[in-house]
Backbone as numpy.savetxt, mean C-alpha at the origin, in Angstrom:
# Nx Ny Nz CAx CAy CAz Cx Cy Cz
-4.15 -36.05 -5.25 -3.18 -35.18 -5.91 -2.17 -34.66 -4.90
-1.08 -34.31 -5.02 0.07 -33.99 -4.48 0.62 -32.85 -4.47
0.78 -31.92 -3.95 1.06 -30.76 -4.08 1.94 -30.02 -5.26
2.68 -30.65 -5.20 4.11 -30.71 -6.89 2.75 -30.93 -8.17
1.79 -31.92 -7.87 0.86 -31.95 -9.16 0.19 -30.65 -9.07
-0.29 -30.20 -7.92 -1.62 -29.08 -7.83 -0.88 -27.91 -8.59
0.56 -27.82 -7.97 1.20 -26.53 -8.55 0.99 -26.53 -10.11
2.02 -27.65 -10.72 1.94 -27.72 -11.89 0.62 -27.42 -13.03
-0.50 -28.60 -12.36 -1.67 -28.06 -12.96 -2.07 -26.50 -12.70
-2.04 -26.34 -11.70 -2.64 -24.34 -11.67 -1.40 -23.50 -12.52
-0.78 -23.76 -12.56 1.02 -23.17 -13.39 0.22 -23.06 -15.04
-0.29 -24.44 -15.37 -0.28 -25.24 -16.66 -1.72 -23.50 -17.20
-2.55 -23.50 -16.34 -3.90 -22.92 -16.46 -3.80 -21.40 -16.15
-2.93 -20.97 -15.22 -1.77 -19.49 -16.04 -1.43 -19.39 -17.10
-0.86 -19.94 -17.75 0.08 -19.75 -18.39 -1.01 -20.16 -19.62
-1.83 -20.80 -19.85 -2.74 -20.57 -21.14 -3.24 -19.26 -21.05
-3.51 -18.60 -20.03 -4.21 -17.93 -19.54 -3.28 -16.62 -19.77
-1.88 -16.83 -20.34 -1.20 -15.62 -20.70 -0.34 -14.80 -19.53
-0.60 -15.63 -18.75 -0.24 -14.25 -17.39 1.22 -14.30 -17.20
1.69 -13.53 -16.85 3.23 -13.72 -16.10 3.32 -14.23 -14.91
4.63 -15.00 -14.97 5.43 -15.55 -14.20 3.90 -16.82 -13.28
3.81 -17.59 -14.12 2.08 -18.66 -13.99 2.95 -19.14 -13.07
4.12 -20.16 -12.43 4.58 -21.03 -11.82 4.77 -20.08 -10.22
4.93 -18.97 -10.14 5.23 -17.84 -9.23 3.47 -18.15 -8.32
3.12 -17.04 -9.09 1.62 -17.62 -8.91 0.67 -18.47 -8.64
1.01 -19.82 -8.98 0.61 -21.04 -8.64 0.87 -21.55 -7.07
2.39 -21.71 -7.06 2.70 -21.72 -5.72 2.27 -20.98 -4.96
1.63 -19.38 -5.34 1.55 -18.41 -3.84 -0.33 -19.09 -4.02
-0.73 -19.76 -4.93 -1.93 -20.29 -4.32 -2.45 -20.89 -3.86
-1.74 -22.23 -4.75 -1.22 -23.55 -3.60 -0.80 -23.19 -2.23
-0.29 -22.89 -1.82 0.21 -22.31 -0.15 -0.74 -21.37 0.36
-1.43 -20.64 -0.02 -2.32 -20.22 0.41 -3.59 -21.37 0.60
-3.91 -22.15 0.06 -4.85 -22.89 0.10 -4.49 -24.19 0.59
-3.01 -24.27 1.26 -2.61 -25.05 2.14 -2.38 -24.71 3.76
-2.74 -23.41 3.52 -1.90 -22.80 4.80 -0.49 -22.86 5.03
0.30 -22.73 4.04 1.44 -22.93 4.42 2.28 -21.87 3.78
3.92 -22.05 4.45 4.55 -21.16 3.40 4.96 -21.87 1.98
5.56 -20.82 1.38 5.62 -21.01 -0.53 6.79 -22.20 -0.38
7.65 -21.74 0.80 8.82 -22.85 0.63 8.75 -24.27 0.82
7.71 -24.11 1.83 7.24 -25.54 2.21 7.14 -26.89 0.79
6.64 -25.68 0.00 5.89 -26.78 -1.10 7.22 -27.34 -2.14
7.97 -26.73 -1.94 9.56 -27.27 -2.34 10.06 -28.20 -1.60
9.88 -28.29 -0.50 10.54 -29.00 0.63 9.55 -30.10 0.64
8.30 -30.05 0.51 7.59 -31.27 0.77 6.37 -31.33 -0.70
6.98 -32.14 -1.61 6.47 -31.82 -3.10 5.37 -32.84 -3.20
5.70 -33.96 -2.00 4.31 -34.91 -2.16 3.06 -35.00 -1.35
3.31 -33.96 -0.06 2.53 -33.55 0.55 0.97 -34.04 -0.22
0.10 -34.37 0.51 -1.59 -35.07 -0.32 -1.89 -33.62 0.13
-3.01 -33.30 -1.01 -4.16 -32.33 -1.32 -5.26 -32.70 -1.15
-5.80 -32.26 -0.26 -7.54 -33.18 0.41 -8.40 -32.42 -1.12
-9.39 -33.10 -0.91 -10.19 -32.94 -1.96 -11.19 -31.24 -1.59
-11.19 -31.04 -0.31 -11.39 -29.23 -0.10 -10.46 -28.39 -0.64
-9.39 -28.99 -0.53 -8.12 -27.81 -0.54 -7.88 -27.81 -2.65
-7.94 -29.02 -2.68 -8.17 -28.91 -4.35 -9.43 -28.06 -5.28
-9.96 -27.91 -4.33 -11.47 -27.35 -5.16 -11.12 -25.39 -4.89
-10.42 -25.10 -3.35 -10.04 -23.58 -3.39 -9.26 -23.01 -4.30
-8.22 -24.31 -4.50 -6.97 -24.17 -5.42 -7.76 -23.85 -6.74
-8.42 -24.90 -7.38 -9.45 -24.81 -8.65 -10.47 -23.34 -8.80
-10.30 -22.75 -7.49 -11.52 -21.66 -7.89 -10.63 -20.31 -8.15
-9.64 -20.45 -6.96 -8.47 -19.31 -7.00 -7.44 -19.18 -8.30
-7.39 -20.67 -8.64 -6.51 -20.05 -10.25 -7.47 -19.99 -11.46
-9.17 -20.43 -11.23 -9.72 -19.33 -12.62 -10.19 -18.15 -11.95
-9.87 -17.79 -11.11 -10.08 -16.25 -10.96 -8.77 -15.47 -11.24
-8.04 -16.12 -10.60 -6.94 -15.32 -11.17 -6.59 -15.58 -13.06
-6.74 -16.29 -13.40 -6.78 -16.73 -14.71 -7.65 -15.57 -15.76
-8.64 -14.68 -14.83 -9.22 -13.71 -15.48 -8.64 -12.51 -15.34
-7.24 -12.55 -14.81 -6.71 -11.08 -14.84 -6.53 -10.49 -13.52
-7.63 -11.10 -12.46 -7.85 -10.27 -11.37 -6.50 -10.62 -10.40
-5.98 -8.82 -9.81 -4.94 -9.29 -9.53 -4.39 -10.41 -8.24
-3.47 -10.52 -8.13 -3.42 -12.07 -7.33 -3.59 -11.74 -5.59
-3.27 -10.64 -5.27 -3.63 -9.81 -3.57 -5.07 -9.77 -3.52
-5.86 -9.50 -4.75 -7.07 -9.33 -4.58 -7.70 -11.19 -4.36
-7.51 -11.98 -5.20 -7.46 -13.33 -5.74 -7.46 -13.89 -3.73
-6.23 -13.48 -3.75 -6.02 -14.59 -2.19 -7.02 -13.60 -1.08
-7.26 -12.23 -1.04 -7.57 -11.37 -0.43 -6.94 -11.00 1.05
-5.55 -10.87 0.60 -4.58 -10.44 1.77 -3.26 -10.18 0.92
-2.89 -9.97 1.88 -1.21 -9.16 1.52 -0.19 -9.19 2.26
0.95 -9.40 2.30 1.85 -9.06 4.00 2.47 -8.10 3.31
2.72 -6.66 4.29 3.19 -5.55 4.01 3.62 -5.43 5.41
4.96 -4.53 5.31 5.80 -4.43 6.74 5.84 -5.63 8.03
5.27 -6.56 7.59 5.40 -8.06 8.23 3.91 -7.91 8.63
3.21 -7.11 8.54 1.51 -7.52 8.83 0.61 -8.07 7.37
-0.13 -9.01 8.19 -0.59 -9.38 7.22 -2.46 -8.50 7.03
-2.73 -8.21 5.85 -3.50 -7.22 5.50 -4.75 -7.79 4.61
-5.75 -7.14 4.95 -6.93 -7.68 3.99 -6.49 -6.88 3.04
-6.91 -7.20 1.32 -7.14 -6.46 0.40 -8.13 -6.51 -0.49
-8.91 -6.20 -1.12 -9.73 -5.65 -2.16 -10.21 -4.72 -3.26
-10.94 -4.74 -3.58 -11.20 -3.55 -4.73 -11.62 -2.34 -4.13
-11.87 -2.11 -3.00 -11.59 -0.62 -2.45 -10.86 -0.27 -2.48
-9.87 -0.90 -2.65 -8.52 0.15 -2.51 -7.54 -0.70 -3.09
-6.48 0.39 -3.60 -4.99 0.05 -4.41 -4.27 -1.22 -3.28
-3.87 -2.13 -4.32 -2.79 -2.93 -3.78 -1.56 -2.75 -3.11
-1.24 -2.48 -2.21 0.03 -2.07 -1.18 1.51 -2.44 -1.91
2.41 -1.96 -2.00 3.17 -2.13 -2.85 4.58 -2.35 -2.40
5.26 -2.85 -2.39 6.73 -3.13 -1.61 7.21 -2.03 -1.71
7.84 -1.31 -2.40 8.24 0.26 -2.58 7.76 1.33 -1.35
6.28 1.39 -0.83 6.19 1.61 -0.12 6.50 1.54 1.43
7.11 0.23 1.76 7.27 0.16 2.98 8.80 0.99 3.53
9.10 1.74 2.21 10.22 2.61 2.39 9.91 3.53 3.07
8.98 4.07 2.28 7.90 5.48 2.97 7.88 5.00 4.98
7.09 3.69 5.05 7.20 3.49 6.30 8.53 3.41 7.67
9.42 2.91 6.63 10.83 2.68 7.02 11.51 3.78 7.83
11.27 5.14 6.21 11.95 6.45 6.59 11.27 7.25 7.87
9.93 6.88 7.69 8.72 7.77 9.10 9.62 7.32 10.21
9.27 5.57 10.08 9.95 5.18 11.60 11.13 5.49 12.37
11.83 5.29 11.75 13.37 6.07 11.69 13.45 7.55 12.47
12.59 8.29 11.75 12.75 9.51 12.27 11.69 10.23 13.56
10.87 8.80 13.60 10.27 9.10 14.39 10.75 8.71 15.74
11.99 8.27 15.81 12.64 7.99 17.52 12.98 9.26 18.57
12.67 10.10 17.69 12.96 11.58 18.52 11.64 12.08 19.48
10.56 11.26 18.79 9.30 12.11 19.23 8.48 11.05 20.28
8.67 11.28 21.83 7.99 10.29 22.45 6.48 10.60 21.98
5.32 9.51 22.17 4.03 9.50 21.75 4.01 10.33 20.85
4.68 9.97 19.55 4.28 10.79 18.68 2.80 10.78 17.86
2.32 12.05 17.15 1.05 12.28 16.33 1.11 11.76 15.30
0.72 11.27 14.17 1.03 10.81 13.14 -0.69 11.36 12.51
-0.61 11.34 11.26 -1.61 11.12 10.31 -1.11 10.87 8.98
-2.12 9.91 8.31 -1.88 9.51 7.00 -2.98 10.66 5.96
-2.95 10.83 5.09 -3.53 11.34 4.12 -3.95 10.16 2.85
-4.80 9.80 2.53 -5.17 8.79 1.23 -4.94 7.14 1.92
-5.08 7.09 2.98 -5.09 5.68 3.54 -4.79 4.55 2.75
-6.33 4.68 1.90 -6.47 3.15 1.40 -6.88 1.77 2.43
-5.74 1.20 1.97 -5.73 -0.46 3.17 -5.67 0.04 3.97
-5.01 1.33 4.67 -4.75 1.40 5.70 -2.96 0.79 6.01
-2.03 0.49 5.12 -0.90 -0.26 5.18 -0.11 0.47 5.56
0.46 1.60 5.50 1.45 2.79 6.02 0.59 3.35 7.73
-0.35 4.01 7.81 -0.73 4.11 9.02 -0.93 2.94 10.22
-1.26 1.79 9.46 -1.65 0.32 10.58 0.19 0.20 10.75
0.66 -0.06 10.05 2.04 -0.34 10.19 2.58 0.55 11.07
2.85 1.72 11.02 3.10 2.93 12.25 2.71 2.71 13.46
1.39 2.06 13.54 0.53 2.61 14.83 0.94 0.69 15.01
1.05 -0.19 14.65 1.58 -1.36 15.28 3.18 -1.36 15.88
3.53 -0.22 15.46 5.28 -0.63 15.74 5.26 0.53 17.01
4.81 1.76 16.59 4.72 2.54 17.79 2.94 2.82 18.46
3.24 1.81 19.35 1.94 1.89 19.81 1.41 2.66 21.01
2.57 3.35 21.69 2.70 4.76 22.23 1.97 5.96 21.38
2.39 5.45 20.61 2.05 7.11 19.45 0.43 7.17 19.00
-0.41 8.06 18.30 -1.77 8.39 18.08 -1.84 8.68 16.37
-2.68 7.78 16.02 -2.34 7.56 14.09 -3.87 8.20 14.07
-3.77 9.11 12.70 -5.68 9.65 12.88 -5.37 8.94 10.70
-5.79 8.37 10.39 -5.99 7.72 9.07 -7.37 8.49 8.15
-7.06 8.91 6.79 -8.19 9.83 6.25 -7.96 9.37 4.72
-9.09 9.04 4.52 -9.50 8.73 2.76 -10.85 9.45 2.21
-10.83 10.18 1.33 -12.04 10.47 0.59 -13.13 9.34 0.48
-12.61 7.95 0.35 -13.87 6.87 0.12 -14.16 5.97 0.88
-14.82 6.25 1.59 -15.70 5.72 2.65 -15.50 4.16 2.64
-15.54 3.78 1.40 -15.06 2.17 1.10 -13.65 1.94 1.70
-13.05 2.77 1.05 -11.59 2.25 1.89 -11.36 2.57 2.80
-11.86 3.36 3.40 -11.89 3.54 4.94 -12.23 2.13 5.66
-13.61 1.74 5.23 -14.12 0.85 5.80 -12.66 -0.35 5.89
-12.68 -0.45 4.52 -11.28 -1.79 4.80 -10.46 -1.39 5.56
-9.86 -0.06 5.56 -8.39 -0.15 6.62 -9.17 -0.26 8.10
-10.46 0.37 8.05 -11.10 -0.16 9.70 -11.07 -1.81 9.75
-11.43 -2.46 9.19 -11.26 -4.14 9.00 -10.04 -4.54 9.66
-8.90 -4.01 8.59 -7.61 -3.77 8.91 -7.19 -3.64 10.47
-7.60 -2.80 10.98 -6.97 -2.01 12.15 -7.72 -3.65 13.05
-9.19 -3.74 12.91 -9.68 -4.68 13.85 -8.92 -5.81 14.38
-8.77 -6.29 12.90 -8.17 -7.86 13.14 -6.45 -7.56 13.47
-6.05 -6.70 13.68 -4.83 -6.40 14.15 -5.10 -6.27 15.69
-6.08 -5.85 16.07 -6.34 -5.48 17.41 -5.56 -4.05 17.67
-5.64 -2.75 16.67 -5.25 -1.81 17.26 -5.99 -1.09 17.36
-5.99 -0.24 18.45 -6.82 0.68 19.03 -5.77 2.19 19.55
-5.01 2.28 18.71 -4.16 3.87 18.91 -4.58 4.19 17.27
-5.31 4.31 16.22 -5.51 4.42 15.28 -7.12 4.99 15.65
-7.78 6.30 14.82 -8.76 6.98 14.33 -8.65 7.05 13.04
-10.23 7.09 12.31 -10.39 7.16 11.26 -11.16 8.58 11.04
-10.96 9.12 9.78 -11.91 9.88 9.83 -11.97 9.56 7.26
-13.54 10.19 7.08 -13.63 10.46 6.08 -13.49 11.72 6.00
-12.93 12.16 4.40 -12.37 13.56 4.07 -11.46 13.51 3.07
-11.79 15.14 2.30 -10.62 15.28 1.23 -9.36 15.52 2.12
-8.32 15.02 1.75 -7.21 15.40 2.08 -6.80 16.03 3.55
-6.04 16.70 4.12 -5.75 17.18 4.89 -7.20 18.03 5.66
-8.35 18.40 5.11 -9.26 18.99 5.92 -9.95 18.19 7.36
-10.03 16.50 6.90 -10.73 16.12 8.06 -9.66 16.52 9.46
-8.58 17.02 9.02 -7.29 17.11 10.46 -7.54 18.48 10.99
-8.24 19.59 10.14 -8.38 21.38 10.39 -8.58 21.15 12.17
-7.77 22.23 12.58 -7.88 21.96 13.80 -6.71 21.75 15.07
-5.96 20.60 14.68 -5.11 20.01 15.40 -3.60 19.96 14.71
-2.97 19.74 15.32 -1.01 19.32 14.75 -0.96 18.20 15.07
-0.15 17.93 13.54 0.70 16.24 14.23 2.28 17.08 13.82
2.59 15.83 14.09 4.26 15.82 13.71 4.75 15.21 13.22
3.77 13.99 12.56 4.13 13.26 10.90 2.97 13.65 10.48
3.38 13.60 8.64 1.98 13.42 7.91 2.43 13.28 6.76
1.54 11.76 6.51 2.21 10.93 5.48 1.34 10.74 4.52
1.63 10.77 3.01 0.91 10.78 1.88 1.44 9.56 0.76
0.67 8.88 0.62 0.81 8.03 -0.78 -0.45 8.24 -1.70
-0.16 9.56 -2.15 -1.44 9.94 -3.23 -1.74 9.48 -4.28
-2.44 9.34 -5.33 -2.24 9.07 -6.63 -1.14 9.75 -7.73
-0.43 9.28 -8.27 0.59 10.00 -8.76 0.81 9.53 -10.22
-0.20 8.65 -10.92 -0.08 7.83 -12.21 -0.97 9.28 -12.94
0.24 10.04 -13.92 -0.46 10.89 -14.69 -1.80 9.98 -15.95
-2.78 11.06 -16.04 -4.04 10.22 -16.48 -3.65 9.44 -17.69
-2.85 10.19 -18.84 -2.87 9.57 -19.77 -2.04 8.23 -19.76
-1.31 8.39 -18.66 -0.31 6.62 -18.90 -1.34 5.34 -18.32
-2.65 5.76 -17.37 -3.29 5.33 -17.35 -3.70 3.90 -17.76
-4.40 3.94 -18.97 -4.61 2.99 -20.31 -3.32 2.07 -20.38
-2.16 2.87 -20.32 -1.04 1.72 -20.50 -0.75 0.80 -19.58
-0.98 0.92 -18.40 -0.74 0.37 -17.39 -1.10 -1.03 -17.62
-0.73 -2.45 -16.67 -0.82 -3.74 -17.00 -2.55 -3.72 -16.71
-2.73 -4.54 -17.26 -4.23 -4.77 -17.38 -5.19 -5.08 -16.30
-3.96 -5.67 -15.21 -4.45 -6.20 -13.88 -4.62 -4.77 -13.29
-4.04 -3.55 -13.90 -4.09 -2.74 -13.03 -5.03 -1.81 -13.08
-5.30 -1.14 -14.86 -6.27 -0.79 -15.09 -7.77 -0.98 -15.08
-7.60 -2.64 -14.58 -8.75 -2.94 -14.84 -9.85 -3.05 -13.76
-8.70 -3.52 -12.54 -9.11 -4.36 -11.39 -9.22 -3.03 -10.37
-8.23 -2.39 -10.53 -8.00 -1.39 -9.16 -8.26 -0.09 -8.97
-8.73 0.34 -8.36 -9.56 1.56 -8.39 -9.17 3.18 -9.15
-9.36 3.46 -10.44 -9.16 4.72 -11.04 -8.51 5.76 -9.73
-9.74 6.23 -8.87 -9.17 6.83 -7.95 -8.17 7.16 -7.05
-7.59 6.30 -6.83 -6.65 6.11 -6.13 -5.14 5.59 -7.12
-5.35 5.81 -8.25 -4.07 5.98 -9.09 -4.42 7.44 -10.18
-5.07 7.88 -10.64 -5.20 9.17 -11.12 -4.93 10.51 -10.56
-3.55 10.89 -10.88 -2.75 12.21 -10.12 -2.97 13.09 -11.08
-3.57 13.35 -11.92 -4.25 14.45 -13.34 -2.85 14.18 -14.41
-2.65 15.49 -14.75 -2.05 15.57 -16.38 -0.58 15.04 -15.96
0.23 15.47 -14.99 1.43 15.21 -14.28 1.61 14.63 -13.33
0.09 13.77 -12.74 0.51 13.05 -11.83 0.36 13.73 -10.55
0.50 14.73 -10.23 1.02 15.72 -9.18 0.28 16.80 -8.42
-1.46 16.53 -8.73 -2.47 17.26 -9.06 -2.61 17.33 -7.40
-2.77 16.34 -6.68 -3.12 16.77 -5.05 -1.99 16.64 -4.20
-0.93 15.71 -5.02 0.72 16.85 -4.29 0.43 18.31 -4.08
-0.01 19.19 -4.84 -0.05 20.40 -5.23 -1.04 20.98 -4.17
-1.84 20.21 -3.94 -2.86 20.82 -2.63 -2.17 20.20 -1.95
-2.08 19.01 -1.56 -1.42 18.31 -0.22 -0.31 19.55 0.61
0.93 19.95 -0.21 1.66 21.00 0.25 1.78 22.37 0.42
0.83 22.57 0.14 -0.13 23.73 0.71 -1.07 23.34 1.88
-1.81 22.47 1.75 -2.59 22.27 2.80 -2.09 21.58 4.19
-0.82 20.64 4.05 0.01 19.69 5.33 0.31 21.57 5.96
0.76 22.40 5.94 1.55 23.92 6.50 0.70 23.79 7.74
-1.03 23.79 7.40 -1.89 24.31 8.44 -2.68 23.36 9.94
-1.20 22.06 9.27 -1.60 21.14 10.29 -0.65 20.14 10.76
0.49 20.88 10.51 1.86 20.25 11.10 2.11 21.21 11.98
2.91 20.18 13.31 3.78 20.66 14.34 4.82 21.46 13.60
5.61 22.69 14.61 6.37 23.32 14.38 7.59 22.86 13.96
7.73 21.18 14.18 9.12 20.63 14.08 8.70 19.61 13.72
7.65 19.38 12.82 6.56 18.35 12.17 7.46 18.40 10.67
6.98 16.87 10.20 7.85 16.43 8.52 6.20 15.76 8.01
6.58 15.71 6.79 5.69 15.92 5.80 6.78 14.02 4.94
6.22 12.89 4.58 6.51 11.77 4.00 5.39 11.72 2.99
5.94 11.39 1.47 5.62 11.38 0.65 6.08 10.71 -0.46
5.24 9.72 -1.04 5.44 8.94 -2.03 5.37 9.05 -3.19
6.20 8.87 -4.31 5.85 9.70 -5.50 6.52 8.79 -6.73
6.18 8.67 -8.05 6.33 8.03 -9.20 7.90 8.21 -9.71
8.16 7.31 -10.64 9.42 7.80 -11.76 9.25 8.65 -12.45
10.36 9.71 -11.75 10.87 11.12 -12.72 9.83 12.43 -12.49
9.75 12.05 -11.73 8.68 13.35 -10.45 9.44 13.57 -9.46
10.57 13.65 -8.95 11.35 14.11 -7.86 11.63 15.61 -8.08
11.99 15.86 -9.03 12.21 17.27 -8.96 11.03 18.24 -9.32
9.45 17.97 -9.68 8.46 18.91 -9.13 8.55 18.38 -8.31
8.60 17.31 -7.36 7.72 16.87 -6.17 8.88 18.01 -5.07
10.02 17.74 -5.35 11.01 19.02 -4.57 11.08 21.18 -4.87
10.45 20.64 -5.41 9.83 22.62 -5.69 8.39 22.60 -5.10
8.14 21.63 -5.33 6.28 22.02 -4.54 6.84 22.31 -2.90
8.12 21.61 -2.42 8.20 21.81 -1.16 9.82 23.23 -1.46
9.50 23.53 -1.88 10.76 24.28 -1.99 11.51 25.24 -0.69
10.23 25.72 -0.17 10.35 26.73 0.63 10.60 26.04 2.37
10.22 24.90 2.26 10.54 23.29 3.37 11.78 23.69 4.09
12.16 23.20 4.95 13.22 22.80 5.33 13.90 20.92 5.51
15.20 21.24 5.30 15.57 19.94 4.83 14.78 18.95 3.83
14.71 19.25 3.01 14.31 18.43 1.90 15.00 17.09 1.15
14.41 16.15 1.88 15.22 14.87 1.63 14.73 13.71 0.59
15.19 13.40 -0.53 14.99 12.40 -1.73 15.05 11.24 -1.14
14.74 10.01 -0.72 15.14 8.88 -0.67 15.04 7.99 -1.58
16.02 7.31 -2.27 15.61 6.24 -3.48 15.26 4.63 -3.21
14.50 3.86 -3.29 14.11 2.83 -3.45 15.21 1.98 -3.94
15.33 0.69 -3.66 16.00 -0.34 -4.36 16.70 -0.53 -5.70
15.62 -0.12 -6.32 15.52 -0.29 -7.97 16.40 1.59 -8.48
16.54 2.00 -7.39 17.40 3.19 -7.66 16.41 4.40 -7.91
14.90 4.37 -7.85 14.38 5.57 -8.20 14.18 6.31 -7.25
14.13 7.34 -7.24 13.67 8.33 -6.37 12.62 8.34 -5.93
12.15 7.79 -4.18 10.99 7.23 -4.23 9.80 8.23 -3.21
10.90 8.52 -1.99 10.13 9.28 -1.10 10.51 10.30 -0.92
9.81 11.30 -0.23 10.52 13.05 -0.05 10.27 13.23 1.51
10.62 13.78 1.97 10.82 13.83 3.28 11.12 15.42 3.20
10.39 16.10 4.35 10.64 17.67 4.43 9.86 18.52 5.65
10.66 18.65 6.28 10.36 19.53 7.81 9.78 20.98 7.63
8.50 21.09 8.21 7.54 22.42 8.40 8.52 23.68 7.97
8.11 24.86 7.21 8.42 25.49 6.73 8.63 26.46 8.20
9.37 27.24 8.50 9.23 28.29 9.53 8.34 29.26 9.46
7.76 29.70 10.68 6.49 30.44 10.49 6.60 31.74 9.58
């Protein structure tokens, strides 16, 4: 079989299978189970399929064929140009996010060896990304679930970084103690009831926890900015990720902040908040 056939057939077995965009999908499995990139398989459509590489292809599109989403399916991700384990410990890393990372970096050229901490880890994709680009600087990474901890430790390994600490903990407490001068949050922010609506890959596959922000979404925003005060530097910012049409609580929870900055995403929404330690 030929690569142009493998696609087609795994495309053919999507797409009974109901899913969106089956031909998208196919290719990112085919190439994954070629080792190659997606473009390749355009460029070289007759490329032979060994009879191993046909049987990964065959296992990876009926799994994905059951819904499960396709980061989980291949079990990796590239986010900020690293490439990332993923799983059902934790939420799928999301392009939108690497804004959040974008805006940290940016502002972090002022601060030699700077402190950083993440709040709600997960993969580990916003803190590994930080602590790979500035590897001067000291990343302390904190999740309530021990599971996803474990993965972003995975994470950090096969990257080979070692300016990254982990710790387990609600929120901002495992940090009591010390200052940074970032501290970055991608909390749950999917209010409960939209929940249920969500695509099926999402509700189904990916962890409640880590998308349930209560009635508004906004439930440990609400501690988060209260609690970042008692563990930011004096000239420390607070990065934060937040849903459609939550910008303006997410900008009164910090009201009393200084410089309070909206940044919008691509798609035009209002994506991250940005806001410097309140004065003592």
């Amino acid at each position: 079989m030929t690569s142009h056939e493998a696609v087609r057939t795994a495309a053919a077995a999507l797409e009974r299978a109901g899913l969106e965009a089956p031909r998208l999908n196919a290719e990112l499995i085919v190439a994954h189970a070629l080792h190659c990139q997606r473009l390749r398989l355009t460029v070289e459509r007759e490329g032979i399929v060994t009879a191993e590489q046909l049987t990964t292809i065959q296992r990876l599109t009926a799994d994905r064929a059951t819904g499960r989403p396709l980061p989980y399916v291949l079990g990796e991700i590239e986010f900020c140009g690293l490439r990332l384990r993923v799983d059902e410990r934790a939420l799928v890393p999301r392009p939108e996010t690497e804004l959040l990372v974008e805006q940290v970096l940016n502002r972090l050229t002022r601060f030699p060896a700077p402190t950083v901490a993440e709040v709600g880890t997960g993969t580990g994709a916003i803190a590994l990304s930080i602590a790979h680009t500035r590897p001067d600087g000291r990343v302390v990474s904190v999740d309530v679930s021990t599971a996803a901890l474990s993965l972003a430790q995975a994470n950090a390994a096969a990257l080979r970084l070692t300016n990254v600490e982990f710790r387990v903990g609600d929120l901002c407490a495992p940090l009591s103690g010390e200052r940074f001068e970032v501290l970055c949050a991608n909390l749950p922010y999917v209010p409960t009831e939209v929940i249920d609506s969500l695509q099926v890959e999402v509700r189904a596959h990916e962890p409640r926890v880590a998308l349930d922000g209560g009635a508004d979404g906004l439930d440990l925003y609400r501690r988060f900015a209260r609690e970042a005060r008692g563990v930011l530097a004096a000239d420390g910012f607070v990065a934060c990720e937040m849903g459609v049409g939550q910008a303006e609580t997410m900008r009164a929870l910090f009201a009393d902040w200084r410089a309070v900055t909206l940044v919008r995403d691509l798609a035009g929404i209002e994506r991250v908040l940005l806001a410097t330690c309140p004065s003592p």
